[in-house]
C-alpha positions in Angstrom: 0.0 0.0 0.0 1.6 3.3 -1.3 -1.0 5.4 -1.4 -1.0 8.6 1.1 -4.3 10.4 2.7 -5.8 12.9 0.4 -5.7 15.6 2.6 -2.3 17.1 2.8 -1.7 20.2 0.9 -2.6 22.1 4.0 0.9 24.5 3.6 1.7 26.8 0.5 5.5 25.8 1.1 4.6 22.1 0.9 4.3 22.5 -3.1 8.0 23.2 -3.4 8.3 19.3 -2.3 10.6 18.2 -5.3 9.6 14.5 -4.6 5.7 14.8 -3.2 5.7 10.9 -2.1 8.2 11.7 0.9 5.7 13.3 2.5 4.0 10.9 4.4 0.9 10.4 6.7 0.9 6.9 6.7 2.9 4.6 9.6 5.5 1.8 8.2 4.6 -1.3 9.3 6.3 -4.4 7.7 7.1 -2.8 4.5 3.2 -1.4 4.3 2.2 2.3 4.8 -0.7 1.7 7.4 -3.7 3.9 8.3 -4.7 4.7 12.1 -7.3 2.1 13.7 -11.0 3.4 12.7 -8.9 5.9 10.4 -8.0 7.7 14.0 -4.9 10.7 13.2 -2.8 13.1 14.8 -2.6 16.5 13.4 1.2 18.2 12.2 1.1 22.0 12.3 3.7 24.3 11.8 4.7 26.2 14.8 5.8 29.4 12.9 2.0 30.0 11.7 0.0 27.2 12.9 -0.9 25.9 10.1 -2.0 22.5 8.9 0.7 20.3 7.6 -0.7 17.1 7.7 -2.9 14.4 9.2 -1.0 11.6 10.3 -2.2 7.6 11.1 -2.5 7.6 15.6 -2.0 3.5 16.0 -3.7 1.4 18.7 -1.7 -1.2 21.3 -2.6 -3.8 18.5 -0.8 -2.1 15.9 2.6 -1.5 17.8 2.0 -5.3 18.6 1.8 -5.7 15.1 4.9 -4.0 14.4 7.0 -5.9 17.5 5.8 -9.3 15.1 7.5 -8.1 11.8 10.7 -6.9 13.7 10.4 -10.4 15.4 10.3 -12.1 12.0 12.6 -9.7 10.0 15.3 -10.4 12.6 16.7 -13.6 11.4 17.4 -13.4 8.3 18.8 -9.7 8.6 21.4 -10.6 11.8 22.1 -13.4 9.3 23.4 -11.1 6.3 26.8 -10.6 6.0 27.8 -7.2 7.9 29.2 -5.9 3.9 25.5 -6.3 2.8 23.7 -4.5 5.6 26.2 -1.8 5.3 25.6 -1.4 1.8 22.1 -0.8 2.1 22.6 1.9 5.0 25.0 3.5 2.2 22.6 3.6 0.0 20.2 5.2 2.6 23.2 7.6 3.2 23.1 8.7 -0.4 19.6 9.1 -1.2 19.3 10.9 2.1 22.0 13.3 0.4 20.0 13.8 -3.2 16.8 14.6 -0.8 18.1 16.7 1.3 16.3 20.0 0.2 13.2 18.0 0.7 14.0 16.7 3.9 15.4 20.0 4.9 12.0 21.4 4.3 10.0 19.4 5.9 12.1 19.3 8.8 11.6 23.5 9.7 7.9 23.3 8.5 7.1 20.8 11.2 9.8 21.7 13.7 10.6 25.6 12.9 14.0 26.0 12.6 16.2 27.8 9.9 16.2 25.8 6.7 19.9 26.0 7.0 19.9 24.6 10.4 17.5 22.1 9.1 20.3 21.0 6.1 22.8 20.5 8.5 21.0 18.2 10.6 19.9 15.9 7.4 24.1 16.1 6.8 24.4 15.4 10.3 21.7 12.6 10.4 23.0 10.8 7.0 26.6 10.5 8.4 25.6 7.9 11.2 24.3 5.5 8.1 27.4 5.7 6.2 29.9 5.8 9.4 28.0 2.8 11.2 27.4 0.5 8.2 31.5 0.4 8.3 31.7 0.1 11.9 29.4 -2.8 11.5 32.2 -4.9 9.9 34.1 -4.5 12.6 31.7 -6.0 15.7 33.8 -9.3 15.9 35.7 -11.0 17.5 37.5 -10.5 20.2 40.2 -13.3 21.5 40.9 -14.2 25.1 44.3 -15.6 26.1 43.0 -19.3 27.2 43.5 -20.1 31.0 43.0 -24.0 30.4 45.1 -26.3 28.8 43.9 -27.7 25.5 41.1 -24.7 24.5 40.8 -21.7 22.6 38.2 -19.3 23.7 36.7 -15.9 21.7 34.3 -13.2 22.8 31.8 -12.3 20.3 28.9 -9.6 20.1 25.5 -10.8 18.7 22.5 -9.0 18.2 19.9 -9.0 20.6 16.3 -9.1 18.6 14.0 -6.2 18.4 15.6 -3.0 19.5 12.8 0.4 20.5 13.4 3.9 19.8 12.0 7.2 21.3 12.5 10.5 19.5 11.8 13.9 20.6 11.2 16.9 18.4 14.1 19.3 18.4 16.3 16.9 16.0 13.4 14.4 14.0 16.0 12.9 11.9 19.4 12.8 13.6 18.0 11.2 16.6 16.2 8.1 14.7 19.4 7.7 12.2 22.2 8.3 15.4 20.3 5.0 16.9 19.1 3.2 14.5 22.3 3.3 12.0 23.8 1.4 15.3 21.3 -0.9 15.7 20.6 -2.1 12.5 24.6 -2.2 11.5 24.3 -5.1 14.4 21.9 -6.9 12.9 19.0 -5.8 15.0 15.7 -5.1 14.0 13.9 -1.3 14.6 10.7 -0.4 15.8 10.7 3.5 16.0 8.2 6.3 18.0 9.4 9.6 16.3 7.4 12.7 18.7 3.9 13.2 18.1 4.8 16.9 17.0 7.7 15.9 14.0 6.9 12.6 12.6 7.0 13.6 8.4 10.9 13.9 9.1 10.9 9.9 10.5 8.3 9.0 7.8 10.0 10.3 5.1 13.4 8.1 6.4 11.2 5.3 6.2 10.4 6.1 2.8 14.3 6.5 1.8 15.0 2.9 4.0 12.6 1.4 1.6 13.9 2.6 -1.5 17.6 2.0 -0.5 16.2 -1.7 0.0 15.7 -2.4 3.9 13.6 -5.6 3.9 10.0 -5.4 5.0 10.2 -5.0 8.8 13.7 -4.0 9.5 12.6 -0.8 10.1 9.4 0.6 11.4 7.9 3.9 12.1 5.0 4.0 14.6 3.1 7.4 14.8 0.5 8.2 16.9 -0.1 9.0 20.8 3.3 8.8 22.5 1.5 7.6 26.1 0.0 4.6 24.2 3.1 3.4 21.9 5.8 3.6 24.2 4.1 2.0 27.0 3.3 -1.0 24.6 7.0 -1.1 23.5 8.3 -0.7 27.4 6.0 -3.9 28.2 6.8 -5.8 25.0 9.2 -8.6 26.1 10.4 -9.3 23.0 11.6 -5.4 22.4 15.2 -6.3 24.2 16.4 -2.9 24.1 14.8 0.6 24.0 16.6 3.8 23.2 15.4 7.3 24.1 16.1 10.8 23.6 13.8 13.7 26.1 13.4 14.6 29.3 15.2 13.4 32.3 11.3 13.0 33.9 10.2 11.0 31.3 13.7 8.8 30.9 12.6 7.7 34.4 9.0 6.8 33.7 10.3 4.9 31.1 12.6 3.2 32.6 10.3 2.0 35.0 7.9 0.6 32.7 10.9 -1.6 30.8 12.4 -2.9 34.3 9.8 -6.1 34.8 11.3 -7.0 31.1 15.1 -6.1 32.0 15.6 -4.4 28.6 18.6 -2.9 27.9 18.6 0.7 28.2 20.1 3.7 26.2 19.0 7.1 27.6 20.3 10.4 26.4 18.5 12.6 28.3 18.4 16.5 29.6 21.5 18.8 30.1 22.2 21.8 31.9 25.6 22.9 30.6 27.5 25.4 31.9 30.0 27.4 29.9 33.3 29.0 31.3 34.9 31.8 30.3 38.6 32.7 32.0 40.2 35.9 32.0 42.7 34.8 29.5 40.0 34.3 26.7 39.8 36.1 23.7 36.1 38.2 24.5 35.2 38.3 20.8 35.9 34.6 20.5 33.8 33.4 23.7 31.0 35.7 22.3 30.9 33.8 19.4 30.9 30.9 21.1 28.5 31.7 23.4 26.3 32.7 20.9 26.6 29.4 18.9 26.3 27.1 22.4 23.4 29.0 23.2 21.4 29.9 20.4 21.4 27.4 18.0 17.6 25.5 17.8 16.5 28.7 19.5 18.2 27.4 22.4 15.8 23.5 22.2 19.1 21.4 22.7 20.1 19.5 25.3 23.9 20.7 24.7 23.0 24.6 24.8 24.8 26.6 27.5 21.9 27.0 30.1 24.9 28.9 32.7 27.4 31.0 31.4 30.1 31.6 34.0 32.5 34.6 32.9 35.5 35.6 34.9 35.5 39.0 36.3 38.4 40.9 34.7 36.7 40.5 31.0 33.0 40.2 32.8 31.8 43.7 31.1 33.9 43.3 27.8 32.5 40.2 27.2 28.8 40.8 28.2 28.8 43.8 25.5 30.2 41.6 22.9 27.9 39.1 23.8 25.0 41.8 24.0 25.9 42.9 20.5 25.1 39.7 19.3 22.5 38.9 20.2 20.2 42.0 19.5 21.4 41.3 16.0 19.8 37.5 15.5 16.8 37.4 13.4 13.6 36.1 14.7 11.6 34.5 12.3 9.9 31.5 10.4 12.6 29.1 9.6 11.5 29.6 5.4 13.0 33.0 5.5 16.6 34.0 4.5 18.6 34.9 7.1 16.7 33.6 10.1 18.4 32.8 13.7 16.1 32.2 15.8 12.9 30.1 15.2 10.0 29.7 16.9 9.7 27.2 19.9 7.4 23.9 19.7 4.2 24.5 21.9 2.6 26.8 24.3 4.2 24.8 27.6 8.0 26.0 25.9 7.1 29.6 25.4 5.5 29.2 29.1 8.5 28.1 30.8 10.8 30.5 29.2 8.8 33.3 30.3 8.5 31.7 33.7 12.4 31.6 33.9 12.9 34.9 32.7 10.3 36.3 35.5 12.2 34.9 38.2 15.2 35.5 37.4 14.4 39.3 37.4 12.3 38.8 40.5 15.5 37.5 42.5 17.8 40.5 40.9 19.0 39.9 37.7 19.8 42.2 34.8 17.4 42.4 31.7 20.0 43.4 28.9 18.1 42.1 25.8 14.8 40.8 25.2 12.7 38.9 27.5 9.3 38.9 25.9 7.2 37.0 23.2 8.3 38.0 20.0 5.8 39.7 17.2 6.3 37.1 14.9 3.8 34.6 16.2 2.4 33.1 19.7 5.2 30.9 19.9 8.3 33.5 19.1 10.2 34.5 21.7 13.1 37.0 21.5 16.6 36.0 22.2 17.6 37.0 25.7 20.2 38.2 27.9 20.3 38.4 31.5 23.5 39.0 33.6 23.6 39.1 37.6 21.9 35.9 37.5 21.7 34.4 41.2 22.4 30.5 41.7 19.5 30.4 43.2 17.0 31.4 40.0 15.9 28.4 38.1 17.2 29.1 34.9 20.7 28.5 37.2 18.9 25.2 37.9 16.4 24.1 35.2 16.6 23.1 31.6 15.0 26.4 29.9 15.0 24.9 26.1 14.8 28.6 25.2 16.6 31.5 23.3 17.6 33.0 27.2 20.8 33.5 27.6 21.8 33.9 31.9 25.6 35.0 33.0 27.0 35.0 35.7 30.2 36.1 37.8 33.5 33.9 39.4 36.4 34.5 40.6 38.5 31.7 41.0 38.8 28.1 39.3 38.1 25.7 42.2 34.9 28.2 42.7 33.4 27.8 39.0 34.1 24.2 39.0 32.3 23.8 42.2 29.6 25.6 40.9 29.5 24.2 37.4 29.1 20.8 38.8 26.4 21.6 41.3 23.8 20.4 39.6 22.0 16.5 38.5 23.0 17.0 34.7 26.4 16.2 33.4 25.8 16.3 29.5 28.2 18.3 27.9 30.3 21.9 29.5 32.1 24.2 27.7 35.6 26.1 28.8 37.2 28.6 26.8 40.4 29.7 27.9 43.9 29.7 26.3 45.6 28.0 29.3 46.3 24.4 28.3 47.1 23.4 31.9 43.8 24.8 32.5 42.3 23.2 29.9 43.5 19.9 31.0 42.7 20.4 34.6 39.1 21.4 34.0 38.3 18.8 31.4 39.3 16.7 34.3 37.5 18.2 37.2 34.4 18.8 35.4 31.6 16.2 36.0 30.4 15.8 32.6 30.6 13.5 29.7 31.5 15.7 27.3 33.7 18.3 27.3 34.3 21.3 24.9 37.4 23.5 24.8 37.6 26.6 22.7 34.8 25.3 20.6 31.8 24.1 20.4 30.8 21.4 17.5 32.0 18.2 18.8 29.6 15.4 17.8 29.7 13.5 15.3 29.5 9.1 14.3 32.8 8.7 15.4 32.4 10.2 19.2 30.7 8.6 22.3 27.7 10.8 22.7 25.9 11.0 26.0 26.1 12.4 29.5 27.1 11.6 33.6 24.1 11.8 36.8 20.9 12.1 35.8 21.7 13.3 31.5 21.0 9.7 31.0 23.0 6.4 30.7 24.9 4.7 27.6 26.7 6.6 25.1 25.3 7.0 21.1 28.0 7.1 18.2 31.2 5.6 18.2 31.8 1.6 18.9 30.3 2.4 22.0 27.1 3.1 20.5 26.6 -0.7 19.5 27.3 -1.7 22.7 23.9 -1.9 24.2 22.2 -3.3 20.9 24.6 -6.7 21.3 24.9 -9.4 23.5 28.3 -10.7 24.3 28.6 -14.2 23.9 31.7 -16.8 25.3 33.1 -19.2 23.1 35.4 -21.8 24.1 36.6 -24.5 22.2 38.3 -27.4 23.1 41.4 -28.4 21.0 43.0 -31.0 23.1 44.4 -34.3 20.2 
């Protein structure tokens, strides 16, 4: 079944689709485009103006189950291909994702909002985990033990372990469902994927690229609909053995909770709350820009964006002007216009929180340099936002904002910034810039965080072990490391006594 629903040309923009059938309201069950139970959808708006993208298919518990059975019987015969032919196919996925990418580009910002440009460097982003994973995929095995008994050989190998779940959120639709699934699938696991309610053309379009690059019927499949319903079907499905999320550190837990009686394995990457340091010794115009590209970027809906930013004292004021500078010069706007910075955010509850941040913050005695109120461009427009003099005690300091509101803050000394930058349950990603390089090396040390940036701020990528310390989540995504959770090791020893 091919066919898509009729009503879809909702959005103007949606005619400049080069290849119409990538737009999808359908969920990928099997190989098969499936409708909603009782023809039941979800509707996809567009947060810049509100309006109507699509309709897409909501599935019932029976359909997810449905889904968990073509994984189930897909499995075999993909674990069982040789690691060269799997790869192949994810470079093929790779490639057409690169000859779309205008396409997927666009319907990324219409359903998500951000700059088209942003939106082109995630589907870059996204692609890069197909081709770097199929590779590392022919590299899984083996590993060889030095024998401790006389007379045997003995090997380590890692298997595949069945079924594997994944949980999207909005803010990156594709890189987060090719980041995990390019791992698990290079394994020789099956896929059953929940992109967010909010973005799901950008995971159905995949789907539609998977297909054409030649993933068998039921190696991958995209489940749409009512997040509550398919997730807590996947979390109680035994035969899901592992389930890989990316959100909130709240909902992480919940779901974590409802996989326990099955003892999946678990691969959370979950919220942040990084803090970025600027020393004395930093150049101001370069931490600016840094700042401004740690902080901004998504209109500030990323886990890695600087939430606290820590400057020393002797380049406080320097550095808060160049910084100011900056930011009153972003554009606010729909992501479909040249030249835009800063989106809109996703829903009401985003806009709500930011202003709810940037209230209290003042209430406790910060600064209001730039911004702080709902921008004219639409409901859910904010305008990029400096506060400085922010107390410890204000929640931005303490909270995930997930918004374009930048708060800085004062130190003095190195073992008080540390102290400070640690205090806190996240431990995602922190950012230093300083020309030091015993500094460097002594905070990427002290700092409790998985990832740590110097003098720079793009640092992910297939190659790297994504993922965070505390409460940011557990696992890591990219790198060999991000294959880890999808296999099973398995003992092998032989005996070779005559």
């Amino acid at each position: 079944m091919t066919a898509v629903f009729a009503r879809t040309a909702f959005h103007d923009a949606l005619k400049h689709l080069s290849d119409p059938q990538l737009l999808r309201e359908l969920a990928y069950i099997g190989g098969r485009w499936v409708a909603g139970e009782a023809g039941r959808t979800r509707e996809v708006r567009d947060p810049s103006t509100g309006a109507t993208l699509a309709f897409v298919a909501a599935l019932d518990g029976a359909q997810v189950s449905e889904a968990v059975d073509a994984a189930e019987q897909a499995f075999k015969s993909w674990r069982d291909m040789l690691p060269q032919a799997r790869a192949a196919i994810l470079r093929r996925w790779h490639d057409l994702m690169h000859a779309a990418k205008d396409d997927l580009a666009l319907l990324m910002t219409l359903e998500q909002g951000k700059p088209l440009a942003e939106s082109r460097g995630e589907i870059d982003y996204a692609a890069s985990f197909l081709e770097w994973y199929g590779e590392e995929g022919k590299r899984l095995n083996a590993e060889s033990v030095t024998s401790h008994l006389p007379g045997a050989e003995m090997f380590v190998r890692r298997e595949a372990l069945g079924v594997v779940g994944i949980v999207t959120p909005w803010n990156f639709p594709s890189a987060m469902i090719t980041r995990k699934a390019a791992a698990a699938l290079a394994a020789g696991n099956t896929v059953v994927a929940h992109p967010s309610s909010e973005t799901p053309l950008s995971a159905l379009a995949l789907a539609q690229l998977g297909e054409r690059a030649g993933l068998p019927a039921g190696v991958f499949n995209v489940l749409t609909g009512d997040a509550a319903t398919i997730v807590g079907h996947m979390s109680r499905d035994a035969r899901i053995r592992a389930m890989s999320f990316t959100g909130s550190t709240e909902i992480g837990r919940l779901i974590a909770g409802q996989c326990a009686p099955t003892m999946k394995r678990l691969v959370m990457e979950l919220g942040g709350h990084a803090p970025l340091i600027v020393f004395a010794d930093a150049d101001v115009e370069k931490a600016a820009d840094i700042a401004i590209a740690a902080k901004f970027a998504t209109s500030g809906q990323d886990c890695l964006a600087a939430n606290r930013i820590y400057v020393e004292h002797p380049v406080l004021k320097a550095f808060e002007e160049a910084f100011a500078a900056r930011i009153a010069r972003l554009k606010t706007g729909s992501g479909l216009e040249p030249d835009t910075d800063i989106g809109p955010l996703m829903h009401e509850r985003a806009i709500a929180k930011v202003e709810e941040h940037v209230a209290d913050a003042l209430k406790r005695g910060a600064k209001l340099v730039v911004g702080g109120k709902r921008h004219p461009a639409g409901p859910l427009f904010f305008q990029p936002t400096l506060l400085t003099d922010v107390p410890d005690d204000a929640l931005v300091m303490w909270e995930e904002t997930f918004g374009p509101v930048a708060a800085v803050t004062a130190f003095d000394t190195e073992d008080e910034v540390i102290a400070r930058a640690n205090n806190t349950e996240y431990g995602l990603v922190a950012y230093v810039v300083t020309e030091n390089g015993a500094r460097q090396m002594r905070l990427a040390r002290a700092l409790e965080y998985g990832m740590v940036a110097i003098n720079r701020v793009k640092i992910t990528g297939g190659p790297i072990p994504f993922g965070g310390w505390k409460q940011s989540g557990l696992g890591r995504e990219g790198s060999r490391h991000g294959m880890e959770a999808f296999t099973e090791l398995k003992y092998l020893c032989i005996d070779t006594a005559a």
